[in-house]
PAMITOR-914111 format. One line per field, with one value per residue (C-alpha): residue number from 1; x, y, z. Coordinates in steps of 0.2 Angstrom, whole numbers, plus 5000, padded with zeros to 4 digits. Example, Ala and Ser with C-alpha at 12.3 -4.5 7.8 and 13.67 -1.06 7.14 Angstrom:
! residues 2
pos: (1, 2)
x: (5062, 5068)
y: (4978, 4995)
z: (5039, 5036)
This chain:
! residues 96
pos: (1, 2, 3, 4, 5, 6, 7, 8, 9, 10, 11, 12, 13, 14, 15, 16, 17, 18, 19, 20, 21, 22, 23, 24, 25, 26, 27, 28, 29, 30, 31, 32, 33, 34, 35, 36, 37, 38, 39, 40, 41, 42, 43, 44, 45, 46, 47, 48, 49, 50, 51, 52, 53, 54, 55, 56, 57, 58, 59, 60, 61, 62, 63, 64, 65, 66, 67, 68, 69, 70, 71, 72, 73, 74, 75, 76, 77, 78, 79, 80, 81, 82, 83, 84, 85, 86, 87, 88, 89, 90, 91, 92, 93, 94, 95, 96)
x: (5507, 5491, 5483, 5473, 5485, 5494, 5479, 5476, 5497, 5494, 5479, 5486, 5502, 5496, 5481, 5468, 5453, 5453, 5444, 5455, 5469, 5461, 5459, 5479, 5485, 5471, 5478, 5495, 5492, 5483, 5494, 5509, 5498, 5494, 5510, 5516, 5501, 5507, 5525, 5533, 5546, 5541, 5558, 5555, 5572, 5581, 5567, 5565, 5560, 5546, 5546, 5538, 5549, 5543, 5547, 5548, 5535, 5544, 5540, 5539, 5535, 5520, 5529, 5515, 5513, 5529, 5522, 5527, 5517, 5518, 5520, 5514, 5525, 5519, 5524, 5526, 5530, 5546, 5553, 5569, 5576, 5587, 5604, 5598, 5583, 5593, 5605, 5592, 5581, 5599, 5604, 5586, 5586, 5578, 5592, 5602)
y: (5537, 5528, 5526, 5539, 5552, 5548, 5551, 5567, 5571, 5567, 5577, 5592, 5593, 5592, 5600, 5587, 5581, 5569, 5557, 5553, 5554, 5541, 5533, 5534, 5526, 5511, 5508, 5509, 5498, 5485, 5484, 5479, 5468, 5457, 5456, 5450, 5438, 5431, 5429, 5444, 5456, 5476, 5487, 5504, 5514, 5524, 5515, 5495, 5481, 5468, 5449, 5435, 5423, 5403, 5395, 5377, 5367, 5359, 5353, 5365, 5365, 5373, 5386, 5383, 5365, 5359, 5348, 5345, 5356, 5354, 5371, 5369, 5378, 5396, 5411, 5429, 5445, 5453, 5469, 5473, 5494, 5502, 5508, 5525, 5527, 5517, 5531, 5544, 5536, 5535, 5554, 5560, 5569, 5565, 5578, 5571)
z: (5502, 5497, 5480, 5483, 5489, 5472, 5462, 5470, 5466, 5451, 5447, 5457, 5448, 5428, 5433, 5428, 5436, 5447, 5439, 5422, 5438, 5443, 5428, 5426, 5440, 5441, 5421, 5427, 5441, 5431, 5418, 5432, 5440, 5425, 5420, 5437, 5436, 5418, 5425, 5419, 5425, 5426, 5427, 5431, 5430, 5444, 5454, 5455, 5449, 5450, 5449, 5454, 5462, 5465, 5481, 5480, 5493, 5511, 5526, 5541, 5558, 5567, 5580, 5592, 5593, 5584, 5573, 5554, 5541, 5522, 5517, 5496, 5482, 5479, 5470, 5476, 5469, 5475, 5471, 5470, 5476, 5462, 5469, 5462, 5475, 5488, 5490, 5487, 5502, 5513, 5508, 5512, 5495, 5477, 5471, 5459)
């Protein structure tokens, strides 16, 4: 499903227009984003959660010519399936 696809889901099943849809989801989305970018966790329930994760910096290897790389520290967001939507994903259903 893309963002817009959800927009128009949204829109479609509480009968609004499409526009304050949109509105909705860029809100929602920006609120998750800058709490990822502050460092924050975002739990949503019965589905998963968000964090960002820091990886410390190291020496690699280019897999081309072999030579030693210094790969810097970073931080990524991860995210993190509940059990809840695992089974429902391995069952096929969203049934309870």
């Amino acid at each position: 499903m893309t963002k817009s696809e959800l927009i128009d889901a949204l829109a479609e099943s509480r009968n609004i227009p499409r526009r304050t849809a949109e509105e909705v989801v860029n809100v929602v989305f920006d609120g998750m984003r800058e709490a990822l970018v502050e460092g924050g966790r975002i739990e949503i329930r019965g589905f998963g959660s968000f964090k960002v994760r820091q990886y410390k910096g190291y020496i690699g290897r280019n897999p081309k010519t072999g030579q030693p790389i210094t790969v810097r520290p970073k931080r990524l967001p991860v995210f993190k399936v509940s059990k809840i939507l695992k089974a429902q994903v391995e069952r096929g259903s969203v049934d309870g």
